[in-house]
C-alpha positions as CSV (number, residue, x, y, z in Angstrom):
1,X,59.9,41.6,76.2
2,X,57.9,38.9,75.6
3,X,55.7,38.6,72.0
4,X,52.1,38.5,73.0
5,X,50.0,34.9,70.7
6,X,47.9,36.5,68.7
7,X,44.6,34.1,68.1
8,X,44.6,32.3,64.7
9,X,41.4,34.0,62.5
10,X,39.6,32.2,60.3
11,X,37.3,33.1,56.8
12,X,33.7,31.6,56.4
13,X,35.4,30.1,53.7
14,X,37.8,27.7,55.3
15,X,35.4,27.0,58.2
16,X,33.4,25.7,55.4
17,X,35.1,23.9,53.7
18,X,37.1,22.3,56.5
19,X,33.2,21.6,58.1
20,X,32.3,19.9,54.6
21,X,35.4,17.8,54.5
22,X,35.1,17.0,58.4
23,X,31.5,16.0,57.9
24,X,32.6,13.1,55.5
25,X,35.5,11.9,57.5
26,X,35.1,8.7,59.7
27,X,36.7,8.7,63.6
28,X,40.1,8.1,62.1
29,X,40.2,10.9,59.0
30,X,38.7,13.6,61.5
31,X,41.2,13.3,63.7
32,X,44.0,13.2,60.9
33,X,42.5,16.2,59.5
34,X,42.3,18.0,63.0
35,X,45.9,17.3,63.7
36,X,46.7,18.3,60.1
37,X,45.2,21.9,60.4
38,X,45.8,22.2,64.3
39,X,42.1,22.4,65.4
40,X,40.2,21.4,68.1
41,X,37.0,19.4,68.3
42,X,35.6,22.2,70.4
43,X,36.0,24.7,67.7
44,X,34.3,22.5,65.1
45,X,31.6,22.3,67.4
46,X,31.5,25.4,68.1
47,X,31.7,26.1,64.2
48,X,28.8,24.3,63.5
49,X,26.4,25.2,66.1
50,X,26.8,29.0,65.2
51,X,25.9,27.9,61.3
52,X,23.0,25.9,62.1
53,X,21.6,28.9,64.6
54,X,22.5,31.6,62.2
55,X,21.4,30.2,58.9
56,X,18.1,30.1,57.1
57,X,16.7,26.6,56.0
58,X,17.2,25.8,52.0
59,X,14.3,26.9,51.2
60,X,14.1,30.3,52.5
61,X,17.4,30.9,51.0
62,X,16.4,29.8,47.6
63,X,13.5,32.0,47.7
64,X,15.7,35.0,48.3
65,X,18.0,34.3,46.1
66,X,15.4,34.3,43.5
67,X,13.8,37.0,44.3
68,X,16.9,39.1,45.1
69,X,18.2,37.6,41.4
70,X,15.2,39.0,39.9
71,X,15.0,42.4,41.1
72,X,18.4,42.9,39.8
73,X,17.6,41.8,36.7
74,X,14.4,44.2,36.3
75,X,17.0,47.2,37.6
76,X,19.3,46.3,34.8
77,X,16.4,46.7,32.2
78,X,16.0,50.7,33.3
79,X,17.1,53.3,30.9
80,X,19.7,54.6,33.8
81,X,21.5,51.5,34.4
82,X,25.1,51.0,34.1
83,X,26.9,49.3,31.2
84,X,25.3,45.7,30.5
85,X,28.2,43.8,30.8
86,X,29.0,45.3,34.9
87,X,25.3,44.6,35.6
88,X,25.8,41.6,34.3
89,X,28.8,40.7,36.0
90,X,27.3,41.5,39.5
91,X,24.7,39.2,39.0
92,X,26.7,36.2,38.7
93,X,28.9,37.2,41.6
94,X,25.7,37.4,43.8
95,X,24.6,34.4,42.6
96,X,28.0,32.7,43.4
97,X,27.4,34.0,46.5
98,X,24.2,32.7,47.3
99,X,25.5,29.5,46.1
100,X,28.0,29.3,48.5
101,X,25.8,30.3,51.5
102,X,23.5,27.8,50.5
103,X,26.3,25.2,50.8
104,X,27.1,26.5,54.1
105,X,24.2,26.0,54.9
106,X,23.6,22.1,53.7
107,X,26.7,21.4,55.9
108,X,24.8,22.9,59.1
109,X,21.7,21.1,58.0
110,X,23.7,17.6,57.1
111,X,25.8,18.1,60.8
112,X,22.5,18.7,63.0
113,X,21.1,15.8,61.1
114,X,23.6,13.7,61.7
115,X,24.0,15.0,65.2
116,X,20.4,14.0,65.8
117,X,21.0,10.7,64.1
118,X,24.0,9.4,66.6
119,X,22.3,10.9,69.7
120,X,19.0,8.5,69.0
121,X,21.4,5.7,68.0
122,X,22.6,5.8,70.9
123,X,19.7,5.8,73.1
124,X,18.3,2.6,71.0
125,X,21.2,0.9,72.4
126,X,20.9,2.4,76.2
127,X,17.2,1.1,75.7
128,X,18.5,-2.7,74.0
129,X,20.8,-2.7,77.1
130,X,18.4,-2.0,79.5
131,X,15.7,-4.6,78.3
132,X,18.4,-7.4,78.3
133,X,19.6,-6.7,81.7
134,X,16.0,-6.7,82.8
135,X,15.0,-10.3,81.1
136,X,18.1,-11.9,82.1
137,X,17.3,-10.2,85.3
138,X,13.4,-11.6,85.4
139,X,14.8,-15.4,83.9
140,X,17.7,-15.7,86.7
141,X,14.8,-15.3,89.5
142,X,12.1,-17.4,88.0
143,X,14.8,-20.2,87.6
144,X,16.3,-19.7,90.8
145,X,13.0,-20.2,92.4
146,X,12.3,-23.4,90.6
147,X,15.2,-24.8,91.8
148,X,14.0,-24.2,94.9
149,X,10.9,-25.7,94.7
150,X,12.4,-28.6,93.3
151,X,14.8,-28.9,95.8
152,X,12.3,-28.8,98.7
153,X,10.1,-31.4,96.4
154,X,13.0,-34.0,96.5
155,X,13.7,-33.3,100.1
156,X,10.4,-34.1,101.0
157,X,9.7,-37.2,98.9
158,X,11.1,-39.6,101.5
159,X,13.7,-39.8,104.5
160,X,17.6,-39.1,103.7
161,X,21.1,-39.5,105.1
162,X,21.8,-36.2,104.3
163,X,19.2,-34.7,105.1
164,X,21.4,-31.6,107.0
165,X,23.2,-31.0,103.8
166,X,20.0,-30.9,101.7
167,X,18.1,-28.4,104.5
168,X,21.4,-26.5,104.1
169,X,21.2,-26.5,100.6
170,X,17.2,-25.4,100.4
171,X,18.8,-22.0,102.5
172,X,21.2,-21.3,100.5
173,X,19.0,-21.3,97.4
174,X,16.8,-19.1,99.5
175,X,18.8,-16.9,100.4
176,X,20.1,-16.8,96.1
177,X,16.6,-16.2,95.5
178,X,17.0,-13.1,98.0
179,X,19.9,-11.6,95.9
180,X,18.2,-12.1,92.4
181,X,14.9,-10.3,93.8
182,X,16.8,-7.1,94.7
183,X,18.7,-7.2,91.7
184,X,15.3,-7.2,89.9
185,X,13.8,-4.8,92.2
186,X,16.6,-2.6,91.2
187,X,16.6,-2.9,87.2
188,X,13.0,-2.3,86.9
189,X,11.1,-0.3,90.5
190,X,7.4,0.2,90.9
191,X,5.3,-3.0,90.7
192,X,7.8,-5.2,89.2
193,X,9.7,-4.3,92.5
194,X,7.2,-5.6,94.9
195,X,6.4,-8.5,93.1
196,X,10.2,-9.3,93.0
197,X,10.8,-8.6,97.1
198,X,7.0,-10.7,97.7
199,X,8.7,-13.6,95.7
200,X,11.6,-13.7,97.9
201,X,9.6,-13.6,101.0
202,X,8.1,-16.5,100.0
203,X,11.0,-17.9,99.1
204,X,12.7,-17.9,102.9
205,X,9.3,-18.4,103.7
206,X,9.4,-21.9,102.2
207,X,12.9,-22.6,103.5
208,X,12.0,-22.2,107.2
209,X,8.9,-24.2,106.4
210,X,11.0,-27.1,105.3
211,X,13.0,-27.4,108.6
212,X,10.6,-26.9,110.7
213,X,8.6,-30.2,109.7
214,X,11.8,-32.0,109.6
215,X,12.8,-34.6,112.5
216,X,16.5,-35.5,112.6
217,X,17.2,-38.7,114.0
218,X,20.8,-39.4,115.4
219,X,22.4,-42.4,117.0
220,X,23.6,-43.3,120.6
221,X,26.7,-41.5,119.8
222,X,24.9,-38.3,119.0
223,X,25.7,-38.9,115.1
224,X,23.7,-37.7,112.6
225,X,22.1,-40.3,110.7
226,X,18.9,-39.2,108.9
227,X,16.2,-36.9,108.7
228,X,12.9,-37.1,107.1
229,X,10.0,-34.5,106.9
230,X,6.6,-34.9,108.9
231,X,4.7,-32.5,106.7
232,X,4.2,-32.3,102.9
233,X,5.8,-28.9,102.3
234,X,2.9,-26.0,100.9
235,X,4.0,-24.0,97.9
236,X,0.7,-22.2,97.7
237,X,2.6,-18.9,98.9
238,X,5.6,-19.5,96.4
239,X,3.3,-20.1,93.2
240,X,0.8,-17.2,93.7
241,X,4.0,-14.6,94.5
242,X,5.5,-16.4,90.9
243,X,2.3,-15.4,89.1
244,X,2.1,-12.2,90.2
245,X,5.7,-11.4,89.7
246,X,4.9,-12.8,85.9
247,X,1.8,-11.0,85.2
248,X,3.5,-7.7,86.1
249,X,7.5,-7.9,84.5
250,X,6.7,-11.0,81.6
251,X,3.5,-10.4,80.2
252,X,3.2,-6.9,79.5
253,X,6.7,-7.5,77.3
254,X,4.3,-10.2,75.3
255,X,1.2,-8.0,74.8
256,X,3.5,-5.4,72.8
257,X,3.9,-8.3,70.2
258,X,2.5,-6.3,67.0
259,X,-1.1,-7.6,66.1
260,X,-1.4,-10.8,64.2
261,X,1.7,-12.0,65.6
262,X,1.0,-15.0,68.0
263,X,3.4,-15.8,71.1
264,X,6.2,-18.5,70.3
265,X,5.4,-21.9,71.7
């Protein structure tokens, strides 16, 4: 017949000291020191949540040691009392014993501490991740829309023999700008969004504007040989979505600047 495991059983002692020793341990010693007394993580967990919901804070406990300490000491003063030196004797014990609940309970206090201390660590990074994804975010559209512009600028200044490759190139930028928008839109929705998705309308707006007003001029042979556009190109649209899209993701980053600190030039 088969021996039933019987489940190990541990004292308040060794769960405290194996919780002090754990709580001073870096990544590497705790797990040593779990493999060398064949525990779990879980179980330290779970050890340390039951002493931080079961004990007193310091101070509570100091104050009834003290008092507790103090009514023994006026019972030993009583003409009925036990020999000196037993009385005596149980005092110290109790106060060894309130020493060592008071350490159990530093090692609750310095675990939920430190518990607290990774858990907003951890969520100043989350936030530092965040706020970098969304600036390189904003800077990627703002410079792929001036490219753009530039782009439809240049193609605009006077005729050129490739003209079709440059009209191909302002759509492709366009259609960048597109990308970048949504990629905005989705690192930072409300406002920031619509400003982000009104920028790239604008955007293909100013693309199809650009050959539209272009002629292409080909030779007998049907050849392609230059193009030049009839119209100055408006980027009236394009600059007012720009500063809208800035006044609502760039700006309000600047105006947390702590007060008497001026903007960088």
């Amino acid at each position: 017949m088969r021996e039933r495991a019987t489940a190990r059983r541990y004292t308040a002692a060794y769960k405290a000291r194996i919780l002090e020793e754990y709580d001073r341990l870096d990544k590497a010693g705790k797990g040593a020191l779990l493999r060398r007394e064949g525990l779990y993580s879980s179980l330290i967990s779970s050890w340390s949540t039951a002493l931080t919901s079961r004990l007193p804070r310091d101070a509570d406990m100091r104050i009834l040691a003290e008092e507790r300490l103090t009514e023994m000491r006026i019972r030993c003063q009583t003409p009925d009392m036990a020999d000196a030196s037993v009385v005596t004797a149980i005092i110290s014990a109790a106060g060894g014993m309130v020493g060592a609940l008071s350490a159990l309970g530093g090692v609750a206090l310095t675990n939920r501490a430190a518990a607290r201390k990774e858990e907003r660590e951890a969520r100043r990074r989350r936030e530092e991740q965040q706020t970098q994804a969304r600036e390189q975010a904003y800077g990627d559209l703002l410079g792929g829309v001036l490219k753009l512009r530039l782009q439809v600028e240049v193609a605009a200044h006077h005729p050129w023999e490739d003209m079709n490759e440059r009209l191909a190139a302002i759509e492709a930028q366009a259609a960048s700008v597109g990308d970048l928008a949504s990629r905005a839109a989705v690192l930072c929705p409300g406002e920031v969004a619509g400003t982000a998705r009104a920028l790239a309308t604008a955007a293909y707006g100013l693309a199809s504007q650009a050959t539209r007003h272009t002629r292409m001029s080909f030779d007998d042979g049907g050849q392609f040989v230059s193009g030049q556009m009839l119209e100055p190109p408006s980027f009236q649209r394009l600059d007012r979505c720009v500063d809208d899209f800035c006044r609502v993701a760039v700006e309000p980053e600047d105006a947390q600047e702590p007060p008497g600190v001026s903007p960088k030039s």
